[in-house]
Steps between C-alpha positions, in 0.01 A plus 500: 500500500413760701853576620604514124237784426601706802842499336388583142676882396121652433696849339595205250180351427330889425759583225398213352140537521563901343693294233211296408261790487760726329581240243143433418414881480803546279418202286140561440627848426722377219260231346204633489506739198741252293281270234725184578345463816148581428390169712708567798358469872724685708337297756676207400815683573359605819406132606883356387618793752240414791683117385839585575441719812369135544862333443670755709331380790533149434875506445564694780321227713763265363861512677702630250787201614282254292565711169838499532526110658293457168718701271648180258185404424308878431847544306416194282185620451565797369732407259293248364254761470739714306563228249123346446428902428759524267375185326126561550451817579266794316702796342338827633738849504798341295557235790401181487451445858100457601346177564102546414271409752078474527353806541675708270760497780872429443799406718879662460781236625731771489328698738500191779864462419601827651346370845647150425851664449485665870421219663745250302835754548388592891445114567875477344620789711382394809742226558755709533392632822578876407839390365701702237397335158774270350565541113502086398247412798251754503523810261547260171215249575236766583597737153413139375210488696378870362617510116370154462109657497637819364643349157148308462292776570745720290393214193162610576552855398392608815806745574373714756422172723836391421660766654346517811594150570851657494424785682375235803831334431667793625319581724533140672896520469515856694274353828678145457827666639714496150852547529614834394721389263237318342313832463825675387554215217141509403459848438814529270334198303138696467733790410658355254240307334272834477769672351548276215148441455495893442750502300401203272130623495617873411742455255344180283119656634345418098679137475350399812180687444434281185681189605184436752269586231632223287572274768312560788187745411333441859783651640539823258312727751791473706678737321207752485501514858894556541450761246260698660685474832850546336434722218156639546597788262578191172230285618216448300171617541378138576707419707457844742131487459411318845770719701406836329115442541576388876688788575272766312196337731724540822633837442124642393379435859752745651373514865158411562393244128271557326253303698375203542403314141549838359841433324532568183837293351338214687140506401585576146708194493862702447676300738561122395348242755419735801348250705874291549806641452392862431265549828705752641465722233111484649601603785696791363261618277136498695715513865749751415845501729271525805371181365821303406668621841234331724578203284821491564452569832321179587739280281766692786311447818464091360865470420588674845258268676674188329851579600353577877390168469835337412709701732310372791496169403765195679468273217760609220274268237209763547765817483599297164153474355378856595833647327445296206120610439580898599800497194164348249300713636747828508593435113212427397367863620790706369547262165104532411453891622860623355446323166176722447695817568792396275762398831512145411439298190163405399432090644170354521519515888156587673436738806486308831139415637400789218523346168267306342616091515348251717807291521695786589277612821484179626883428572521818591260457750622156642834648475361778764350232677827300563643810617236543746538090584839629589347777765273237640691174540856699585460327842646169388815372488641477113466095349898566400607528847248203710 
């Protein structure tokens, strides 16, 4: 035990600890002058952060071999998860993909997934040995292994989840040791398929547009978010609401903000649900660029610290797992920030260890903590090779 703690990355565990206290700040901040959550305790918040600084330590007590030895069966899990949620699940945002639980909490499979999905494709990489990646044997069965969760959390309406799962896909091919050719292939087909998309979605834009309101209305926003990100200038006024609010907040703290719980597009309720996927516009706004920098500073030094961690690391199954969890975490950062300053399309991904979700902070949290089980057991030989 003791030789474990000695070992733990401490830089590690302080950016998390200024996440927790700038997420509550930041939260309170954006809650506390909206009606809707008249009965809120940020406390509670600050408790379910105190619970996963928790889980971060207990994970990374845990040798990060028994994951992956386990990975069939947390794979399993998670897609039965997918599918009871589908089935059973409470609608909330346009997804259906929350189960309830007591205590007004609730539980996002979709979230767990993303964790599940690292440790299922590095469990299936590690066999090869650090081996180029074989089309039939290896690069086939784990798109299987990816889209599988994708397409059922896709059902859910939960797009922005969706895509992350394929964003850890990729991420998982480039440190598995794909073939270039495979790459070369692949990028023609992404190409290709984006193109047409385009193409389709430009020149047939109204068909398709009212084709999902007959047939599928949960999925009509869709097109209000491509709109805004394609043609913000034909967009409606709807559909560039969140973005325009979001940047107006950001761009009116210039350097400084305008101070703590002093801004006013977020205290006057201009910017649509502040507390998740908006938060940064917080930051903007009452923290100014000075604000937002220092932010994005931290998110830096963590991601630096992470890929220190797998570069010194023997065991090419912890290399696999750290690369995996620094692409969700990298996308996540650029896909959620760049879609409030009108870079990306609008998705209802949330801030890392920012946003408002209890779900959310928690695998992110045990996901750090694998990466520091990495760090701490690196000692041992790897399960593939004894």
């Amino acid at each position: 035990m003791l030789e474990k703690i000695k070992k733990i990355d401490w830089s590690i565990v302080l950016i998390l600890v200024l996440f927790m206290i700038i997420s509550n700040l930041l939260i309170h901040s954006a809650m506390v002058d909206n009606p809707t959550f008249a009965h809120f305790n940020i406390m509670r918040n600050v408790y379910i952060s105190i619970f996963g600084l928790f889980c971060f330590f207990f994970v990374l007590m845990i040798d990060f071999r028994i994951f992956v030895k386990l990975a069939l069966y947390l794979y399993i899990v998670g897609i039965v998860l997918l599918i009871a949620v589908l089935l059973l699940g409470k609608t909330q945002y346009g997804s259906t993909g929350w189960f309830q639980l007591p205590l007004g909490l609730s539980f996002q499979p979709a979230e767990l997934m993303k964790f599940i999905l690292i440790i299922a494709i590095t469990a299936y990489i590690s066999r090869r040995g650090g081996a180029k990646l074989e089309l039939v044997h290896d690069v086939i069965p784990i798109c299987a292994i990816g889209l599988f969760p994708f397409l059922l959390v896709f059902i859910e309406n939960d797009l922005g989840n969706a895509i992350i799962y394929l964003v850890i896909l990729l991420g998982m091919f480039w440190i598995g040791n794909i073939k270039f050719k495979f790459v070369a292939i692949g990028t023609v087909v992404i190409v290709s398929v984006l193109s047409v998309f385009l193409y389709f979605y430009t020149t047939y834009h109204v068909q398709i547009k009212q084709y999902l309101h007959d047939h599928y209305p949960k999925q009509e926003h869709w097109t209000g978010r491509m709109d805004t990100f394609l043609f913000p200038n034909e967009a409606t006024d709807k559909d560039k609401y969140q973005v325009e609010q979001s940047k107006r907040a950001i761009g009116s703290g210039l350097l400084t903000g305008e101070g703590y719980l002093k801004g006013n597009s977020i205290h006057s309720g201009s910017v649509p649900v502040a507390y998740t996927d908006s938060i940064f516009a917080v930051v903007g706004e009452e923290f100014g660029f000075i604000g937002s920098a220092a932010l994005l500073l931290l998110y830096f030094l963590l991601i630096y610290r992470m890929i220190l961690i797998s570069i010194q690391t023997l065991d090419l199954s912890g290399s696999y797992i750290i690369v995996g969890i620094v692409s969700m975490f990298v996308f996540q950062i650029y896909e959620n920030i760049g879609m409030l300053i009108g870079l990306m399309p609008l998705t209802g991904i949330t801030l890392p260890f920012i946003s408002y979700g209890g779900t959310s902070l928690m695998i992110n949290m045990i996901s750090i903590g694998i990466v520091m089980s990495v760090r701490v057991h690196q000692e041992k030989v790897s399960m593939f090779l004894e």
